[in-house]
PATOR-723766 format. One line per field, with one value per residue (C-alpha): residue in three letters; x, y, z. Coordinates in steps of 0.02 Angstrom, whole numbers. Each point is the difference from the previous one (the first is absolute). Example, Ala and Ser with C-alpha at 12.3 -4.5 7.8 and 13.67 -1.06 7.14 Angstrom:
# residues 2
r: [ALA / SER]
px: [615 / 69]
py: [-225 / 172]
pz: [390 / -33]
# end
This chain:
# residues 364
r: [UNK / UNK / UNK / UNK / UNK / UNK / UNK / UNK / UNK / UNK / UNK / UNK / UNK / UNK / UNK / UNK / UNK / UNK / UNK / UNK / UNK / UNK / UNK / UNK / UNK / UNK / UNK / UNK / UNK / UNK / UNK / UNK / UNK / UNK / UNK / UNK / UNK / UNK / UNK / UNK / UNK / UNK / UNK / UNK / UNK / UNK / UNK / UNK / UNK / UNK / UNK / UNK / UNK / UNK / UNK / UNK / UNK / UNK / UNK / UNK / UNK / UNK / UNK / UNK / UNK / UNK / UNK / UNK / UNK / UNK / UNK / UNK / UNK / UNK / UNK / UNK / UNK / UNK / UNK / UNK / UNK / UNK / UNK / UNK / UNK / UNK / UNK / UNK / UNK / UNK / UNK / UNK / UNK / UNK / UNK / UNK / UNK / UNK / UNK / UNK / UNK / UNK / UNK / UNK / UNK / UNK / UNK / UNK / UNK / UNK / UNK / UNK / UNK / UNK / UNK / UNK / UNK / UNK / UNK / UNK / UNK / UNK / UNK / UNK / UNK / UNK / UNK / UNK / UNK / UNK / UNK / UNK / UNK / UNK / UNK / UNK / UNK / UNK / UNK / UNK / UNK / UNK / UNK / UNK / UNK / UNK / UNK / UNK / UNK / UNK / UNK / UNK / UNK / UNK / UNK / UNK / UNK / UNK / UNK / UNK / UNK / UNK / UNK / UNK / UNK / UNK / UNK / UNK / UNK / UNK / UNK / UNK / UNK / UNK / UNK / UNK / UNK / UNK / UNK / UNK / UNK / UNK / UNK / UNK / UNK / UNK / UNK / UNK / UNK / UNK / UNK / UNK / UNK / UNK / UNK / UNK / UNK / UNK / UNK / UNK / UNK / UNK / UNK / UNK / UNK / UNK / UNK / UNK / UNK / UNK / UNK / UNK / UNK / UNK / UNK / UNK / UNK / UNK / UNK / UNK / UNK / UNK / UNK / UNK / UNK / UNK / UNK / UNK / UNK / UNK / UNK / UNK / UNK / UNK / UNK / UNK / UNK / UNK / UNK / UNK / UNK / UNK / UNK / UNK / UNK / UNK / UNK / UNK / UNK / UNK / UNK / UNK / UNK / UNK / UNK / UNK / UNK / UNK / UNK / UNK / UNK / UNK / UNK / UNK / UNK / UNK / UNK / UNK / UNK / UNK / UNK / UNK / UNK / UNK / UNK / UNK / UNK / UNK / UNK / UNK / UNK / UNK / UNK / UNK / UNK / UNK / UNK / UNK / UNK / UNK / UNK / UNK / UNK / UNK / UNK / UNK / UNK / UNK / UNK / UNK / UNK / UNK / UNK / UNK / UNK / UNK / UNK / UNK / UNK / UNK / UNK / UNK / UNK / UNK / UNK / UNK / UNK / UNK / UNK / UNK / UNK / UNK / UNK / UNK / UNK / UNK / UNK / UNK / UNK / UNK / UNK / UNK / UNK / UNK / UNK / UNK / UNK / UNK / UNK / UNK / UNK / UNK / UNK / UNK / UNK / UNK / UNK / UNK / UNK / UNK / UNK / UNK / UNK / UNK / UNK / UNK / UNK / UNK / UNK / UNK / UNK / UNK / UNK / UNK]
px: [4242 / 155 / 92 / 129 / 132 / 121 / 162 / 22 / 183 / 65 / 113 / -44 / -167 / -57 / 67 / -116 / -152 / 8 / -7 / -130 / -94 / -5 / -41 / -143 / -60 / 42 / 123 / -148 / -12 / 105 / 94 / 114 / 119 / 41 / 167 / 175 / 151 / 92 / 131 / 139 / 178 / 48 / -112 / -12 / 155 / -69 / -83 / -202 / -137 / 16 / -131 / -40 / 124 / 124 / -78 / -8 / -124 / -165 / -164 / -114 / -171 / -72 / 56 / 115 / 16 / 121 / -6 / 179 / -11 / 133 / 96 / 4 / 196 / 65 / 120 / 164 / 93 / -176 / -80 / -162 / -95 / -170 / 33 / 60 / -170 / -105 / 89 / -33 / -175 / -177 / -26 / 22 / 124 / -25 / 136 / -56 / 94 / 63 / 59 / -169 / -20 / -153 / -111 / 74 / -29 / -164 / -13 / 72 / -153 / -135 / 61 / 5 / -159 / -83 / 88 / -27 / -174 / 85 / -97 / 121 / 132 / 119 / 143 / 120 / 142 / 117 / 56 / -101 / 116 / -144 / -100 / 157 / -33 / 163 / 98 / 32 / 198 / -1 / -68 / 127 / -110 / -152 / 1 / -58 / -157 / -48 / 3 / -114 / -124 / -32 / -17 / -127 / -91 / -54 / -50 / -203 / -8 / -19 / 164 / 34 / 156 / 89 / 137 / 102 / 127 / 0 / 183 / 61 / 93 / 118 / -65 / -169 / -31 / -139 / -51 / 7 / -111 / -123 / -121 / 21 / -61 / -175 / -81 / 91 / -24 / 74 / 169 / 106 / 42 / 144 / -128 / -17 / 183 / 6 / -39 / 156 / 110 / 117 / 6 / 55 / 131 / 107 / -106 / 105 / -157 / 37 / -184 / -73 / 91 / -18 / -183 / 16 / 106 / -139 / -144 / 110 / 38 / 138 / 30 / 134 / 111 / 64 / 155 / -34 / 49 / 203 / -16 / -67 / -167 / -88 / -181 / -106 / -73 / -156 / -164 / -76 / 123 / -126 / -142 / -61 / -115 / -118 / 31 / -114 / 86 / -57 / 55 / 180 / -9 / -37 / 135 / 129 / 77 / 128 / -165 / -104 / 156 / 25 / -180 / 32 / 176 / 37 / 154 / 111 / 143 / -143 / -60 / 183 / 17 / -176 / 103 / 138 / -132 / -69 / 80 / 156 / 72 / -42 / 39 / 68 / 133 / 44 / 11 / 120 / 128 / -11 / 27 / 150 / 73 / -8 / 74 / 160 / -12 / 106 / -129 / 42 / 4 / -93 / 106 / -76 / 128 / -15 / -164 / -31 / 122 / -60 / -199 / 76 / 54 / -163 / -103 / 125 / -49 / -176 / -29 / 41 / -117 / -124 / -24 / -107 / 3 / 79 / -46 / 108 / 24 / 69 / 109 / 85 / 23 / 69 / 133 / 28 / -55 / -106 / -147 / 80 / 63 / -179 / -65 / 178 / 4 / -191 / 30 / 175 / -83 / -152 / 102 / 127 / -128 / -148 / -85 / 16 / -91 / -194 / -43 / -15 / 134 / 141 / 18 / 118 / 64 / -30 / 147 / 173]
py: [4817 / 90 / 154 / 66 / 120 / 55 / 76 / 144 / 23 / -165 / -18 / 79 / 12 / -185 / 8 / 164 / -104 / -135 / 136 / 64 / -149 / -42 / 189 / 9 / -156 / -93 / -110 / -134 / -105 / -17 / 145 / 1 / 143 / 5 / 110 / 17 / -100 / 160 / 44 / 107 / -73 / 5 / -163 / -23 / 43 / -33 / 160 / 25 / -134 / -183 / -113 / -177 / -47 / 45 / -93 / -206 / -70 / 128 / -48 / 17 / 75 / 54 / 1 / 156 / 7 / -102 / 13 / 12 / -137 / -17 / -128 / 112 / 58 / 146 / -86 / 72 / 129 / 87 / 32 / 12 / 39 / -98 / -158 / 58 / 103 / -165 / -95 / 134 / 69 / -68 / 80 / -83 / 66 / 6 / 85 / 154 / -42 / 175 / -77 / 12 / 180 / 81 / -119 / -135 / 46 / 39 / -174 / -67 / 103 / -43 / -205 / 26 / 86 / -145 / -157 / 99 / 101 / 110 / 110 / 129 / 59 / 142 / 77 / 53 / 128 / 49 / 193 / 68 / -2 / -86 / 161 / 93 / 95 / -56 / 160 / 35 / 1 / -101 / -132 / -158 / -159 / 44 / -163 / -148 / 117 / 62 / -170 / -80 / 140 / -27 / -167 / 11 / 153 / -115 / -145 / -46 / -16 / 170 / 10 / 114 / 128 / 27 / 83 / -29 / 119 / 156 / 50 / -109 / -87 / 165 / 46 / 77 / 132 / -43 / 211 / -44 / -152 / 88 / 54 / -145 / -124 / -76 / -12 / -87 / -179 / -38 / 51 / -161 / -16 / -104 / -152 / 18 / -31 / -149 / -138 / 57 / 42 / -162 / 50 / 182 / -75 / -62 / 88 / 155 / 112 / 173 / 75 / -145 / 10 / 181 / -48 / -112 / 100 / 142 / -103 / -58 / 197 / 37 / 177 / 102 / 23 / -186 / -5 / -137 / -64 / 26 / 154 / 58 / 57 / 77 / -45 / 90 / -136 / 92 / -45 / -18 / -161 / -149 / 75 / -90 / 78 / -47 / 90 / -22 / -100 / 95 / 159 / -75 / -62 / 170 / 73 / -115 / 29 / -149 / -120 / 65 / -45 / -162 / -65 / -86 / -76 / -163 / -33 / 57 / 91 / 107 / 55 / 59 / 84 / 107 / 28 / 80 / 105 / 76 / 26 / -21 / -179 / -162 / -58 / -164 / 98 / 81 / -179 / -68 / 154 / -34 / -170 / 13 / 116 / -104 / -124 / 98 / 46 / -129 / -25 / 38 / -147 / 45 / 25 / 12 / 154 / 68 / 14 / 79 / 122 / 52 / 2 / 126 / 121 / -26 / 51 / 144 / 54 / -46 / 118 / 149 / -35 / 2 / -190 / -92 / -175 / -111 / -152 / -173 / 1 / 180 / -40 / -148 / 104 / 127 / -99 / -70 / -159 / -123 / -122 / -115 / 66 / 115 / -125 / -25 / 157 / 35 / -130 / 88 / 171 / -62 / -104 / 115 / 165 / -72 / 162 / 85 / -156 / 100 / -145 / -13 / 143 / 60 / 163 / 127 / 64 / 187 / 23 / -125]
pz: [4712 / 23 / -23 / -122 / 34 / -147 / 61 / -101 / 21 / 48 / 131 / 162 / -57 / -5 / 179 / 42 / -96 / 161 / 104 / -66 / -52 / 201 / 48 / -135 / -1 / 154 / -90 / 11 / -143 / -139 / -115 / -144 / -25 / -195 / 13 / -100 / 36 / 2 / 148 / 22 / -80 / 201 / -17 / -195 / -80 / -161 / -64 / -30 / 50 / -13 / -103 / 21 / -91 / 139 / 131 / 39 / 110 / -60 / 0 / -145 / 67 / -194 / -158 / 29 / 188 / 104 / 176 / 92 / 162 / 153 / -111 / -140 / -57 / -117 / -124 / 40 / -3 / 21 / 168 / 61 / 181 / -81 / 51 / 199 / -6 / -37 / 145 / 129 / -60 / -23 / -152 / -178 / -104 / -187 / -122 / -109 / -177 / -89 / -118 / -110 / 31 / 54 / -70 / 69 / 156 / -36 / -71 / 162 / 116 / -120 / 48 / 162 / 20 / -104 / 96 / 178 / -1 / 140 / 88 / -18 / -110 / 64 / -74 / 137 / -14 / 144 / -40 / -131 / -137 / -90 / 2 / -101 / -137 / -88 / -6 / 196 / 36 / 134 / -77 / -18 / -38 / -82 / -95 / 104 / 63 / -156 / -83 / 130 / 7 / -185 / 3 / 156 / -116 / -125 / 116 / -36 / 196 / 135 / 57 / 153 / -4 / 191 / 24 / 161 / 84 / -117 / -20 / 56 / -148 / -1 / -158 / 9 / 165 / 99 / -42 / -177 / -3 / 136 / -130 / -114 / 151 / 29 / 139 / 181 / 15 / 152 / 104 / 63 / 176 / 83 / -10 / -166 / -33 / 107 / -116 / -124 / 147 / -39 / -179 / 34 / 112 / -172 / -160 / -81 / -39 / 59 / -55 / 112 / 148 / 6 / 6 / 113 / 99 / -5 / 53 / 150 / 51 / -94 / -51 / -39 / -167 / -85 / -126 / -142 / -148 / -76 / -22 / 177 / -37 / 134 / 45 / 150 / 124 / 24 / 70 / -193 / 6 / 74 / -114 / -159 / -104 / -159 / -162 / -142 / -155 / -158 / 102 / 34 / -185 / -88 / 114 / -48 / -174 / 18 / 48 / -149 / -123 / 77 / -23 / -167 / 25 / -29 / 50 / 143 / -103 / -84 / 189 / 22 / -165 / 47 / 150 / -65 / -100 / 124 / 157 / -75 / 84 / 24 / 178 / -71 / -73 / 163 / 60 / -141 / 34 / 176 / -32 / -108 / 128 / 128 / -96 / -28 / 200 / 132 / 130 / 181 / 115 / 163 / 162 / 139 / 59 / -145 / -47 / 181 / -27 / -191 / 85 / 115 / -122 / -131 / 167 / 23 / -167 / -7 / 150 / -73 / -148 / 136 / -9 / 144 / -87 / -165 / -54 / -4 / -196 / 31 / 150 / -120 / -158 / 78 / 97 / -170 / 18 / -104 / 11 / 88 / 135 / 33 / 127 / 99 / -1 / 76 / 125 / 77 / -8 / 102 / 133 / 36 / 7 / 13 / 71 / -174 / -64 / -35 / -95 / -152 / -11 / 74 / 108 / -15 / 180 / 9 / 76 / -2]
# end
């Protein structure tokens, strides 16, 4: 027997799924976390997820599902964190393929459910976003959620809903989602962050290491994303709670008009429909912008002297912490230079380090 976690989101939240597959379960025995090969273009500069196709070295576990090992690579110039995860983590790896649209993925569960007999299936989402209605403002990547929760709807298996960390994707607010949540599972504590600790030393997930950063104490207001959202550190952080599926389903409109799709372009198209963007298309203008953009090169004097003045700022917005992918897009730098740049910020002030974040001095 064994247990199967699918990472709603991608991302951070395959990383939050071994953190919760050890809180939950005890991390005994084995688990496979079915999630998207789907980072930021500060790691993937290639826009949207990546399918087996853009990998070497996968593993085939069924007919549809290939499982992404230590020795695994993403075909270049694409990036992916999948193969880092495998060699630092316990848990198995396998790559949700968008490509076939919702039923693909359903496809993909249904295998998975057969070859495994788990014990457990959840579907775990760090934020909420995957409780969106479709029409909120704030929303920005409605996609990626709404895609996997209608492939888990139509799964012949029980399949379990959490949701980790309400509002904490900067999309949602945790008062929006409070009546849209289930029951509390459990709240994470600074032990319960220890077995990903190394990870959350390198990953770029903002929503999970504000999570982290929560269970450990955190609190306060964080700056994320480009565009400096800001999201409260609150005590609702650590909590993870259990929504029902058919509820989250008949609240979602993008979900509901993804359930037949066979193909990935069609998901976007529905998309665009209904809240009015595809988050792949934010992606591919980001992309091309960045193209067009001469990236900084990171000195050391420099950098020190720009993080001085984005603290300045960040003060009188009332900010308490950022995150590492904010610090290097705001000092204009790119991908390669994010983990430089972590390492000079963390030796040279290391008592701002409130790890997995960055704190912002309340006074210079």
């Amino acid at each position: 027997m064994t247990r199967l976690i699918v990472a709603a989101g991608g991302g951070g939240d395959a990383v939050a799924a071994a953190m919760l597959d050890a809180a939950l379960y005890g991390g005994e025995g084995p688990a496979v976390v079915l999630t998207y090969a789907w980072d930021r273009l500060l790691i993937d500069p290639v826009p949207g997820p990546r399918g087996p196709a853009d990998f070497t070295g996968l593993r085939p576990l069924t007919r549809s599902v290939r499982t992404v090992p230590a020795g695994a690579s993403p075909i270049a110039p694409a990036g992916s964190t999948l193969p880092r995860l495998a060699a630092e983590l316990p848990q198995t790896f396998a790559l949700i393929d968008p490509h076939h649209g919702a039923e693909g993925i359903t496809r993909q569960v249904e295998e998975l459910v057969q070859h495994l007999a788990p014990e457990s299936i959840d579907l775990l989402d760090v934020g909420g976003d995957i409780l969106a209605k479709g029409d909120e403002p704030a929303l920005r990547s409605p996609l990626a959620d709404a895609l996997t929760l209608a492939g888990c709807c139509q799964v012949n298996a029980p399949v379990r809903l959490l949701v980790a960390g309400p509002g904490l994707d900067g999309e949602l607010a945790a008062d929006d989602l409070r009546d849209r949540l289930g029951s509390s599972v459990l709240t994470l504590t600074t032990a319960d962050v220890q077995p990903v600790s190394s990870v959350l030393e390198w990953h770029p997930s903002e929503a999970t290491a504000m999570f982290a950063a929560t269970a450990r104490g955190v609190r306060g207001l964080c700056e994320v994303r480009d565009a400096g959202l800001p999201v409260p550190l609150t005590d609702e952080g650590p909590t993870v709670h259990e929504v029902d599926l058919d509820d989250a389903l008949d609240r979602n409109a993008l979900a509901r008009a993804l359930l037949a799709t066979e193909t990935l372009d069609e998901a976007e198209q529905r998309s665009r429909e209904i809240c009015g963007c595809s988050e792949i298309d934010y992606e591919r203008d980001k992309a091309s912008w960045l193209e067009r953009r001469p990236e900084q090169q990171l000195d050391p004097e420099r950098a020190l002297l720009q993080l001085d003045q984005f603290e300045a700022e960040a003060r009188t917005r009332g900010v308490s912490h950022t995150t590492f992918r904010r610090i290097t897009e705001a000092l204009g730098l790119g991908g390669a230079q994010r983990e430089d740049l972590r390492a000079l910020l963390v030796s040279s002030r290391p008592e701002q380090y409130a790890a997995p974040l960055w704190r912002i001095p309340a006074y210079a």
